[in-house]
N, CA, C and O atoms as a DFTB+ gen file, in Angstrom:
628 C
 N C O
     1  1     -56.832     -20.655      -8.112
     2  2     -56.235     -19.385      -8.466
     3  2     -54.965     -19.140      -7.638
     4  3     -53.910     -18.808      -8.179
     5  1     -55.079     -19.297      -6.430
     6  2     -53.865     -19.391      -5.548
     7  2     -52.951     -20.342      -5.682
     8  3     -51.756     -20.105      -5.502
     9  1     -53.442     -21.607      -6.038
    10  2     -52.171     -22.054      -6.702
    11  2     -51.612     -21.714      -8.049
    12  3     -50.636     -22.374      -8.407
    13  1     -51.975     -20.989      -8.678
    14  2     -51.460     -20.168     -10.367
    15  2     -50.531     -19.396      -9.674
    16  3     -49.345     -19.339      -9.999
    17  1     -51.190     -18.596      -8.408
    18  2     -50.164     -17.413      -8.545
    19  2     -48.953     -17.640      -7.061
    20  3     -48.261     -16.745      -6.575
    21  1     -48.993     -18.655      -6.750
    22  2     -47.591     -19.227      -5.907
    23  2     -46.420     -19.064      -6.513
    24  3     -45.613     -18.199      -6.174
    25  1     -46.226     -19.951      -7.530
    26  2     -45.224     -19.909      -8.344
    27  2     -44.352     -18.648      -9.110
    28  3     -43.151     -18.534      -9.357
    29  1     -45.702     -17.626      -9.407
    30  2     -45.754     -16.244      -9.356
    31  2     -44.789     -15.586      -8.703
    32  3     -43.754     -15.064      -9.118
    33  1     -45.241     -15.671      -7.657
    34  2     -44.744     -15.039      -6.391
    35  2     -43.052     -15.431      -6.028
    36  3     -42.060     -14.918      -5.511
    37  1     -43.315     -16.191      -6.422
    38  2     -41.835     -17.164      -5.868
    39  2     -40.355     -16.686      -6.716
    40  3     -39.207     -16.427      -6.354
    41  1     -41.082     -16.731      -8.038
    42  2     -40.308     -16.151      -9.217
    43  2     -39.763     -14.692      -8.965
    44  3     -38.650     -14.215      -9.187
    45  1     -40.903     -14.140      -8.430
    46  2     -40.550     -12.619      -8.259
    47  2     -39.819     -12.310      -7.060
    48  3     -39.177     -11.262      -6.996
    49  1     -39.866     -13.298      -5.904
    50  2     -39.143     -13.357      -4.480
    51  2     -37.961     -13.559      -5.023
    52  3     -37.001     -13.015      -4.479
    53  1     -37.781     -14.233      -6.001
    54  2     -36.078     -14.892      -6.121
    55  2     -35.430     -13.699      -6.817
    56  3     -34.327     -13.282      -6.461
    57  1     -36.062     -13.208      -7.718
    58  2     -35.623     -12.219      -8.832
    59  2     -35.416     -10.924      -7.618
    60  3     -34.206     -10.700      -7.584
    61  1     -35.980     -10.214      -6.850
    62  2     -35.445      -9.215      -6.207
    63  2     -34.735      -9.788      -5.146
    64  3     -34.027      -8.931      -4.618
    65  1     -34.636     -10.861      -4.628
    66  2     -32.854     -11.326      -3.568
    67  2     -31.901     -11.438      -4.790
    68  3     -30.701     -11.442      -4.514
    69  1     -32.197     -11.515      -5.899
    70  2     -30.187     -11.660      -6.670
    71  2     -30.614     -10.327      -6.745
    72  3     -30.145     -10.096      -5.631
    73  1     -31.237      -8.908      -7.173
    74  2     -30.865      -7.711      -7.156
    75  2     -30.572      -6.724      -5.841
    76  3     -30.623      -5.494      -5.861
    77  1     -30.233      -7.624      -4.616
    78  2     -30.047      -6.938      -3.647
    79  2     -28.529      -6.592      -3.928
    80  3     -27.808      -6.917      -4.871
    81  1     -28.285      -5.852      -2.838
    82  2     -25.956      -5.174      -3.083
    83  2     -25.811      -6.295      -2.525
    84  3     -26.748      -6.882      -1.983
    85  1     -24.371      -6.835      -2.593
    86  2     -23.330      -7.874      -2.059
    87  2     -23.320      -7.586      -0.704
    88  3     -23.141      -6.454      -0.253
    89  1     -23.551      -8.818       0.112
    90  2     -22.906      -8.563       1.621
    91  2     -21.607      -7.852       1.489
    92  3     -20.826      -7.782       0.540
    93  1     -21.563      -7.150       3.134
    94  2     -20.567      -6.182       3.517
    95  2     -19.274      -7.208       3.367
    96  3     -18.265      -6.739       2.841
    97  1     -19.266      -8.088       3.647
    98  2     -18.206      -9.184       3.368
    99  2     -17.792      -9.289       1.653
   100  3     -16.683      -8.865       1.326
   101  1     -18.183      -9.532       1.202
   102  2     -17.689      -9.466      -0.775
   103  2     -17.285      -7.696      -0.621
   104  3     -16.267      -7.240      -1.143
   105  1     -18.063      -7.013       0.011
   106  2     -17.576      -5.709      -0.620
   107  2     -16.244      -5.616       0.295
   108  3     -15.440      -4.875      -0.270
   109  1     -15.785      -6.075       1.413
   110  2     -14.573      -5.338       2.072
   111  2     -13.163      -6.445       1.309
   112  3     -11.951      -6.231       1.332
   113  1     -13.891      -7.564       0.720
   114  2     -12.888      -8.556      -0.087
   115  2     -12.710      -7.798      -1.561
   116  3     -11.509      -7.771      -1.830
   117  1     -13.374      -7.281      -2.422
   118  2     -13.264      -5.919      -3.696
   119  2     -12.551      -4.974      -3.020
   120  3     -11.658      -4.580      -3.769
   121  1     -12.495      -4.167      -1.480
   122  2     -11.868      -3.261      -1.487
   123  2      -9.937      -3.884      -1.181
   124  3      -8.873      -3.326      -1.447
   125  1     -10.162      -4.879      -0.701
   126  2      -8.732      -5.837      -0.185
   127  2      -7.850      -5.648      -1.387
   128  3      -6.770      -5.102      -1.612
   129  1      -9.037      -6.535      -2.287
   130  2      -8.121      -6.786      -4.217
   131  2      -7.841      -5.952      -4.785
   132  3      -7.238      -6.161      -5.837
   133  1      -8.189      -4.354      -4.307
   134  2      -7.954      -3.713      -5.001
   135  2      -7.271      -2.645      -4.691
   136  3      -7.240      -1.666      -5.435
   137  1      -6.476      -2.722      -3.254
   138  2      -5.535      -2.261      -2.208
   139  2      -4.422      -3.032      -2.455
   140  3      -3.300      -2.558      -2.281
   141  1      -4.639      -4.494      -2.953
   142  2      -3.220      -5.372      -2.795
   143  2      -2.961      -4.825      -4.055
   144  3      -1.921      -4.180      -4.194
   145  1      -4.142      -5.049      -5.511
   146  2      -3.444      -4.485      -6.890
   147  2      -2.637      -3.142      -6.386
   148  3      -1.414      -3.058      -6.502
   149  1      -3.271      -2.328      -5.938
   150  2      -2.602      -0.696      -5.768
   151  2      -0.755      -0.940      -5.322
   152  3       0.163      -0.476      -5.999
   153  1      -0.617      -1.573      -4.346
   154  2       0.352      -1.830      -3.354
   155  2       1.474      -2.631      -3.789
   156  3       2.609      -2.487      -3.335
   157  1       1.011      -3.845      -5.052
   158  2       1.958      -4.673      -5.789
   159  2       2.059      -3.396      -7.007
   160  3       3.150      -2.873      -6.780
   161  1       1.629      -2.914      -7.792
   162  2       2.014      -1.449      -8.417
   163  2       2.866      -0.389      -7.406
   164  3       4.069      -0.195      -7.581
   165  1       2.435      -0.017      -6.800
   166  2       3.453       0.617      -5.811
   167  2       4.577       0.281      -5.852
   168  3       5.379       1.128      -6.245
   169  1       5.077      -1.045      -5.478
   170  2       6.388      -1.445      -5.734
   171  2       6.942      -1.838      -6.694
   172  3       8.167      -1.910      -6.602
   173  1       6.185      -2.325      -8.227
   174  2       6.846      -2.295      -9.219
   175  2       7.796      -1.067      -9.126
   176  3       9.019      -0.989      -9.008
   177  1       6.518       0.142      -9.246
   178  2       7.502       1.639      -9.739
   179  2       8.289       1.919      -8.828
   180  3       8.927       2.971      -8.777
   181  1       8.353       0.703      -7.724
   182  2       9.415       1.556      -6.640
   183  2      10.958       0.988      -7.164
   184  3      11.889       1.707      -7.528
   185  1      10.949      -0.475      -7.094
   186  2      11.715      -1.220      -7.844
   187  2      12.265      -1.109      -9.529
   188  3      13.273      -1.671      -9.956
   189  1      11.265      -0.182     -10.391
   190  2      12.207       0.346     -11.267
   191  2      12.460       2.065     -11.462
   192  3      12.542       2.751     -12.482
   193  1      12.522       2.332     -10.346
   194  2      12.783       3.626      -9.834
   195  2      12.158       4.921     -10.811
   196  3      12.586       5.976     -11.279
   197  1      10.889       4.152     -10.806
   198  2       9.871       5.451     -11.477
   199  2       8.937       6.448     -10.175
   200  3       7.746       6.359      -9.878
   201  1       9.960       7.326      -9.625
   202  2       9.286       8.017      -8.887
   203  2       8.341       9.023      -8.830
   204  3       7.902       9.677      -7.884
   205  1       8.088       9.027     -10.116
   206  2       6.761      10.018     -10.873
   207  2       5.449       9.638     -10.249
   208  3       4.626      10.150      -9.490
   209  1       5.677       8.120     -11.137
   210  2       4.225       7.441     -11.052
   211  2       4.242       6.400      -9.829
   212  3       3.349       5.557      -9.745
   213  1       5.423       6.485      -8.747
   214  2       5.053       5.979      -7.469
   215  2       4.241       6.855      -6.720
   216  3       3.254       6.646      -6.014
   217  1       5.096       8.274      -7.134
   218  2       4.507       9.323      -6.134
   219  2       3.287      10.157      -6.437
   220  3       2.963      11.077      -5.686
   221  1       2.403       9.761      -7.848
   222  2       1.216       9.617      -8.424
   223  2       0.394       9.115      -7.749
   224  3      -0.650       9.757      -7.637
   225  1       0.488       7.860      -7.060
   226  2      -0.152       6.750      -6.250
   227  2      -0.690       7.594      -5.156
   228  3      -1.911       7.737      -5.095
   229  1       0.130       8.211      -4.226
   230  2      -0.136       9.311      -3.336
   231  2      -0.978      10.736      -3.023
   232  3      -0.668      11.847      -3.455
   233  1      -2.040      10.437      -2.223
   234  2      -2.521      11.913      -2.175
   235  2      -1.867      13.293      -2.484
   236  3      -0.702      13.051      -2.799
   237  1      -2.075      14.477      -2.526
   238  2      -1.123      15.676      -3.025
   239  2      -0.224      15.551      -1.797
   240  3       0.977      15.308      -1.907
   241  1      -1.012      15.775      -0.291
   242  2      -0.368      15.571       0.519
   243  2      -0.621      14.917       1.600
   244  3      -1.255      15.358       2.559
   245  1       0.029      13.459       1.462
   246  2       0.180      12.605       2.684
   247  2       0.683      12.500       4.003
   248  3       1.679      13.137       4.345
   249  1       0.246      11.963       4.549
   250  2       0.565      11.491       5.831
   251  2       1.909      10.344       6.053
   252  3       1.727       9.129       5.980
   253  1       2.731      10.725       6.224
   254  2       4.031       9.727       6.575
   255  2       4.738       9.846       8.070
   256  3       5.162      10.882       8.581
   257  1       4.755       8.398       8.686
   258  2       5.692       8.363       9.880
   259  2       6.868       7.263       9.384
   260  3       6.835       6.124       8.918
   261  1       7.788       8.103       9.693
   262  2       9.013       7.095       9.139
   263  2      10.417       7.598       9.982
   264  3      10.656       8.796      10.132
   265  1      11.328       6.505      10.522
   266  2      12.122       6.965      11.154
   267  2      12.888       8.607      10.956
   268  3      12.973       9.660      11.588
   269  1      13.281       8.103       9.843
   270  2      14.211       9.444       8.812
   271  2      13.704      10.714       8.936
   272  3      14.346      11.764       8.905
   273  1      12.171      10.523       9.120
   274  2      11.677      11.684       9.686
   275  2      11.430      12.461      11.359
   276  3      10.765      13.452      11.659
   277  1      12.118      11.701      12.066
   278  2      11.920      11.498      13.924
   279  2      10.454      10.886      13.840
   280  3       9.936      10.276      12.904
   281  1       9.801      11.307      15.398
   282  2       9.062      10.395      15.831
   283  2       7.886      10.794      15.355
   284  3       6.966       9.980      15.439
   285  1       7.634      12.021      14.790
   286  2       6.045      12.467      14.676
   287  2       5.443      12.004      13.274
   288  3       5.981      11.022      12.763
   289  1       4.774      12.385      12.847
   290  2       3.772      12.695      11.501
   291  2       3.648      13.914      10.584
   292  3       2.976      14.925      10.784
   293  1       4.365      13.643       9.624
   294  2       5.032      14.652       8.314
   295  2       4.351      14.281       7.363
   296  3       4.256      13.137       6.919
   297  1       3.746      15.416       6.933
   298  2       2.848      15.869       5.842
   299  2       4.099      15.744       4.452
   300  3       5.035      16.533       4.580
   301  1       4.149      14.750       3.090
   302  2       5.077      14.983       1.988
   303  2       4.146      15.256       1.083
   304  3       3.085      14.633       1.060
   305  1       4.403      16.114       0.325
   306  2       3.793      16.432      -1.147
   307  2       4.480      14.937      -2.068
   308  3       5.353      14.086      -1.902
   309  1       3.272      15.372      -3.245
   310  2       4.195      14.263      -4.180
   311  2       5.872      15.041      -4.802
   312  3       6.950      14.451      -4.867
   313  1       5.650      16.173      -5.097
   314  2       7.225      16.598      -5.294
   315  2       8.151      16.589      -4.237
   316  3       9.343      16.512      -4.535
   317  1       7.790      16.659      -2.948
   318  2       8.696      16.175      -1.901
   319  2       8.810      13.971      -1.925
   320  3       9.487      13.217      -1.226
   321  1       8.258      13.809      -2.549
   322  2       8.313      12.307      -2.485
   323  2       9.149      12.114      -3.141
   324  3      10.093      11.493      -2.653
   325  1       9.240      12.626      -4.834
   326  2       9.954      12.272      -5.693
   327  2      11.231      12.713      -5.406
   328  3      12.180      12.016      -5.767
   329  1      11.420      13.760      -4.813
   330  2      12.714      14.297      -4.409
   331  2      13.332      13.187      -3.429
   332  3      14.127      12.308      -3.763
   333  1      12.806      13.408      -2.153
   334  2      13.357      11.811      -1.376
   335  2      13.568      10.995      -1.958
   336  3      14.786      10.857      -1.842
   337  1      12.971       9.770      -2.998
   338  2      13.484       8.769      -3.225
   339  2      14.516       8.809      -4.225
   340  3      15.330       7.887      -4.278
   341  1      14.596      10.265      -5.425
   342  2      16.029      10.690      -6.304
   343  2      16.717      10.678      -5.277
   344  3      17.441       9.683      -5.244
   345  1      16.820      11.338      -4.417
   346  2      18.277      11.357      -3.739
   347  2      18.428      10.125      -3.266
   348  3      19.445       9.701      -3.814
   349  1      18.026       9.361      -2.606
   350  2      18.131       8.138      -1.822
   351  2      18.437       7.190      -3.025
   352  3      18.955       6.119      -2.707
   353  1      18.223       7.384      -4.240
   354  2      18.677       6.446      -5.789
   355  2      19.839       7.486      -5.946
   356  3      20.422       7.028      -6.929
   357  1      20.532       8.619      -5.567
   358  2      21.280       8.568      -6.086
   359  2      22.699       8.191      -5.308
   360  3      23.836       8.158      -5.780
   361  1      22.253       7.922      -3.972
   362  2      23.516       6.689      -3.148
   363  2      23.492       5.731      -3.344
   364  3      24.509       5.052      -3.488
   365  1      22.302       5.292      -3.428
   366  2      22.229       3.859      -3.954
   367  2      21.457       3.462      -5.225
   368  3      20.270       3.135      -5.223
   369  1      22.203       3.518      -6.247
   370  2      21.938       3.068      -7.409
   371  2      21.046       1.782      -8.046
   372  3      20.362       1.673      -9.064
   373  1      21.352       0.968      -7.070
   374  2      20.393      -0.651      -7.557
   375  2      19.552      -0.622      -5.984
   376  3      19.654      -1.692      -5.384
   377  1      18.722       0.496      -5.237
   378  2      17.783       0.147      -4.372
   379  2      16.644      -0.768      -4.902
   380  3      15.844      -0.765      -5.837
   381  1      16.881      -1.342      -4.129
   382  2      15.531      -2.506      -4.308
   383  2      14.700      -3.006      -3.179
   384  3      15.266      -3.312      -2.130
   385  1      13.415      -3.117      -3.294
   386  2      12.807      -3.917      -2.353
   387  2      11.815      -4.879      -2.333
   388  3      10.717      -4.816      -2.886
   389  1      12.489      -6.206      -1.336
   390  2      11.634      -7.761      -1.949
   391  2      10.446      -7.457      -1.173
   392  3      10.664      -6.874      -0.111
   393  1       9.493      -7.664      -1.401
   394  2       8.263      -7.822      -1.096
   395  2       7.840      -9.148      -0.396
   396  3       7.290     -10.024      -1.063
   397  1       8.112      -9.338       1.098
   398  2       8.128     -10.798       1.696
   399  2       6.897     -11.132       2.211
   400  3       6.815     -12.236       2.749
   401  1       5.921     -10.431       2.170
   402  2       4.007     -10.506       2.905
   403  2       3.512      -8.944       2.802
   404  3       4.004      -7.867       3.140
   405  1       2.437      -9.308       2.243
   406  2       1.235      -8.376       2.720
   407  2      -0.186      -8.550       3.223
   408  3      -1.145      -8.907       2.539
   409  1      -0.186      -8.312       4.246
   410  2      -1.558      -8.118       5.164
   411  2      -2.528      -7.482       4.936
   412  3      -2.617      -6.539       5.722
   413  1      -3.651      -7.553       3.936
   414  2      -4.567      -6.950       3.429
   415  2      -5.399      -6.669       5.217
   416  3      -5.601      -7.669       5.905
   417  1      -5.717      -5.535       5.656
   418  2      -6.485      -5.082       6.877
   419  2      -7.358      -4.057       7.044
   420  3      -7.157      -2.846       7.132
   421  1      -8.711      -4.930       7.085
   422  2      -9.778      -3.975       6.650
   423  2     -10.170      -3.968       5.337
   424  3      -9.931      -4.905       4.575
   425  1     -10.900      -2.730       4.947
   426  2     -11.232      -2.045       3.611
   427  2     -10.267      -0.822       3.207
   428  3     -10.064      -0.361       2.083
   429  1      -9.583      -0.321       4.791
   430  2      -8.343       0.867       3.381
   431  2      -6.932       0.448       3.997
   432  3      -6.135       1.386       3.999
   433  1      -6.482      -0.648       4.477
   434  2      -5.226      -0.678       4.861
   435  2      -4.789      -1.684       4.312
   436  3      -5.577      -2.594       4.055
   437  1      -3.548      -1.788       4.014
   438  2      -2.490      -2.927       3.612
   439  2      -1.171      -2.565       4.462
   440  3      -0.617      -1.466       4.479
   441  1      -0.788      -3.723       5.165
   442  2       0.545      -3.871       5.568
   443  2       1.464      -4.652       4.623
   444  3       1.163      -5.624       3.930
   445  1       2.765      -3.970       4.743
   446  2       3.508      -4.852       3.857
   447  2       4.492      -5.307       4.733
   448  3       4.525      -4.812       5.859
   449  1       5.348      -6.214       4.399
   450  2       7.023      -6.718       5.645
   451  2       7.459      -7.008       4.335
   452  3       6.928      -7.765       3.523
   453  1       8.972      -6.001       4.150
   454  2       9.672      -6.039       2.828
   455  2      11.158      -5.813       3.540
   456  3      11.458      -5.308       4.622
   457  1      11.888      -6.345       2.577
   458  2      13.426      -5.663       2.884
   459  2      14.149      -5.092       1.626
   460  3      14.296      -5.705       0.568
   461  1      14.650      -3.618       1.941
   462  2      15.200      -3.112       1.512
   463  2      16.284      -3.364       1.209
   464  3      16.808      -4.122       2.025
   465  1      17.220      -2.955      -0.001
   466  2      18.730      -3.450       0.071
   467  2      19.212      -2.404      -0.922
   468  3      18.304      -1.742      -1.423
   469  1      20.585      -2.084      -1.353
   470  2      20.915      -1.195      -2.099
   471  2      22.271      -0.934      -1.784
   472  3      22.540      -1.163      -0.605
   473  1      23.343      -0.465      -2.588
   474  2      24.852      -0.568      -2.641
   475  2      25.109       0.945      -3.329
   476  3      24.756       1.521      -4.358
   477  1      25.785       1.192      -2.363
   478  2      26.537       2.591      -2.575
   479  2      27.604       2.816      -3.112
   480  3      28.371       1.853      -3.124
   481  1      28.098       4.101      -3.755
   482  2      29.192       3.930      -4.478
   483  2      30.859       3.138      -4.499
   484  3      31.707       2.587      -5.201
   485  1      30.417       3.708      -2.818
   486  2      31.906       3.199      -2.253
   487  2      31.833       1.774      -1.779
   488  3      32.704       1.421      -0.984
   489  1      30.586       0.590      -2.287
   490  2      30.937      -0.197      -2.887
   491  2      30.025      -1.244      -0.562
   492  3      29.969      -2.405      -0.157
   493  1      29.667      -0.075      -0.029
   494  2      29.227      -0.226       1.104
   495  2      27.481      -0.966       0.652
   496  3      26.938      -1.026      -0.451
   497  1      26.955      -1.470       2.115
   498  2      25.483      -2.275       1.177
   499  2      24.765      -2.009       2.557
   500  3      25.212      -1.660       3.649
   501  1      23.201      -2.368       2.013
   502  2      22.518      -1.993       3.626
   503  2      21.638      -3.273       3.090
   504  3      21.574      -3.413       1.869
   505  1      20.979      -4.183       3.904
   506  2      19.889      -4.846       3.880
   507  2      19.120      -4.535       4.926
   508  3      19.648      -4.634       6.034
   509  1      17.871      -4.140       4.855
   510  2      16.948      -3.576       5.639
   511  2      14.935      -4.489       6.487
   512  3      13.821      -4.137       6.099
   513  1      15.058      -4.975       6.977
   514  2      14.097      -5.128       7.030
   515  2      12.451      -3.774       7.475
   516  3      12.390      -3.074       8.486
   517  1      11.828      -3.808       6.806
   518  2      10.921      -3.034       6.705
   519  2       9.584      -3.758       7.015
   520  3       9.242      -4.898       6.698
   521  1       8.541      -2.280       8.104
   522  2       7.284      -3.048       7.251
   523  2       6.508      -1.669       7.396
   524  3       6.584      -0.838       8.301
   525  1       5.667      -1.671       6.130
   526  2       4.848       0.022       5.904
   527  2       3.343      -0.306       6.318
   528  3       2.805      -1.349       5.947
   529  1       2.844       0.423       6.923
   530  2       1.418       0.188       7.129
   531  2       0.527       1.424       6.102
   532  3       0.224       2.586       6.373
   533  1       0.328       0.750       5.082
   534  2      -0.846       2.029       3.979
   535  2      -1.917       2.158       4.469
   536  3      -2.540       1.359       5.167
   537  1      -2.288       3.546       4.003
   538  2      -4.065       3.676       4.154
   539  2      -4.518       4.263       2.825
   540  3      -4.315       5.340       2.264
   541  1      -5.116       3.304       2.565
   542  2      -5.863       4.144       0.801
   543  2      -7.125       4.554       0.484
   544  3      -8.050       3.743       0.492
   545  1      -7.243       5.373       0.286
   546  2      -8.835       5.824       0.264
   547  2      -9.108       6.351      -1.019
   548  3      -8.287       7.110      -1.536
   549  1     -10.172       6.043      -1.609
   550  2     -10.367       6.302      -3.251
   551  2      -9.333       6.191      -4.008
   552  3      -8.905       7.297      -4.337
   553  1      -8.553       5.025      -4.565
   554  2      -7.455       4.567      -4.792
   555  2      -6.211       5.064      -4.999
   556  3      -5.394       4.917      -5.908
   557  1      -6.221       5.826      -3.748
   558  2      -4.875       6.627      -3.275
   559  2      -4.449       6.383      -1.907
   560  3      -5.081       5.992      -0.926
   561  1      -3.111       6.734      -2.086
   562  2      -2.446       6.439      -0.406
   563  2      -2.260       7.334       0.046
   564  3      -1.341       8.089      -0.270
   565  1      -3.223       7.562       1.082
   566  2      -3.241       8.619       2.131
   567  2      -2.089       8.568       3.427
   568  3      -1.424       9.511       3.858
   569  1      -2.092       7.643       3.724
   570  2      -0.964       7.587       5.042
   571  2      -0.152       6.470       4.503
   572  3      -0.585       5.520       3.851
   573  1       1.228       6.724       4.895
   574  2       2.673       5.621       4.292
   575  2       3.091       6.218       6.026
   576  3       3.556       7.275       6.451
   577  1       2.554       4.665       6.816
   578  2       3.781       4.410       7.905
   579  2       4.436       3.436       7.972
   580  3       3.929       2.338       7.739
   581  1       5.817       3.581       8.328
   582  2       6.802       2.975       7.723
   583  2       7.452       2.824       9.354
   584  3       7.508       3.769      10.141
   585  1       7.843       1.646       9.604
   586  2       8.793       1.382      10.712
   587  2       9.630       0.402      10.351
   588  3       9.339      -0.511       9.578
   589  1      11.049       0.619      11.085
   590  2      12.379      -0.273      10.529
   591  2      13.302       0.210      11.902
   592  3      13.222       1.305      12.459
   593  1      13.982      -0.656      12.187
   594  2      14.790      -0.581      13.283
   595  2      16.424       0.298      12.358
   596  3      17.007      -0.332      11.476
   597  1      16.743       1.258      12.636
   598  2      17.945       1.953      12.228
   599  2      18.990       2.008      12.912
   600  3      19.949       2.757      12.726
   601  1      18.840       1.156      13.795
   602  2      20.514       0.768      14.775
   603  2      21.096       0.197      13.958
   604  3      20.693      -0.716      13.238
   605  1      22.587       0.923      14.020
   606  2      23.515      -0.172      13.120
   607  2      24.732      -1.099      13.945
   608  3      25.769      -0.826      14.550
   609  1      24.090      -2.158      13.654
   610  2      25.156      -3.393      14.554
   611  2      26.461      -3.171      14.918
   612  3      27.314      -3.387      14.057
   613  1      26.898      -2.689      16.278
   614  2      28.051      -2.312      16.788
   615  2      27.765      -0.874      17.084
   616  3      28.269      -0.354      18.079
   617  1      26.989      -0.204      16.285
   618  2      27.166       1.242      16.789
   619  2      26.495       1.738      17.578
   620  3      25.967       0.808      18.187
   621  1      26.130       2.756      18.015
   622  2      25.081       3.716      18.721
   623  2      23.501       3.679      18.304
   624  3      23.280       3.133      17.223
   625  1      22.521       4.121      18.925
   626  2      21.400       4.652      18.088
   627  2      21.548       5.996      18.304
   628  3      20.782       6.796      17.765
């Protein structure tokens, strides 16, 4: 009888280990893939200067450290987002930015190292190296920190 019901047993041991959840490892690799999808979207719409649905991506109101702003931590709405990057498209008309690495870190962060570039009317150009550190939580970006060196070669800071 005990050997009938071994096999039994065995069947039913195997059948509840495949219905256990995924190690914490598969789940923080689903949250990675789906921070890098968020983040390569991010910069499509940044690159064809849809600042609607970049600044969609964004909590109502985020967390941003970025030079342009001094040294602290500034709260932007998404209508303060879209406003910043219209004006900043409207000096520079062909802003663009290459996307050179991203550092998937953790389960809500992505780093990116990108450079900026873009040509102004009067025909002046900036190439920028950048790198933003995101935090996304329920597939939104809660914090955009952004560091870039803004000395300009020969001048002052």
């Amino acid at each position: 009888m005990i050997r009938h019901l071994l096999p039994l047993v065995l069947l039913c041991f195997s059948i509840a280990c495949q219905n256990q959840p995924a190690p914490k490892q598969e789940l923080k690799q689903d949250f990675q893939k789906e921070n890098l999808e968020l983040i390569t979207q991010f910069y499509q719409y940044f690159n064809s200067h849809d600042w609607e649905n970049m600044a969609n991506m964004y909590v109502e109101n985020a967390e941003f450290k970025d030079p342009s702003f001094g040294t602290g931590i500034v709260r932007q709405s998404r209508a303060d987002i879209i406003q910043k990057y219209h004006e900043l498209n409207q000096i520079f008309p062909d802003l663009h930015d290459e996307v050179i690495n991203t550092y998937p870190s953790g389960e809500n962060h992505v780093i990116v190292e990108f450079i900026s570039t873009g040509t102004a009317p009067d025909s002046s150009t900036f190439k920028l190296p950048i790198c933003t550190i995101f935090t996304l939580e329920e597939g939104k970006i809660t914090k955009d920190y952004t560091y870039y060196d803004n000395f300009e070669e020969g001048g002052e800071e």
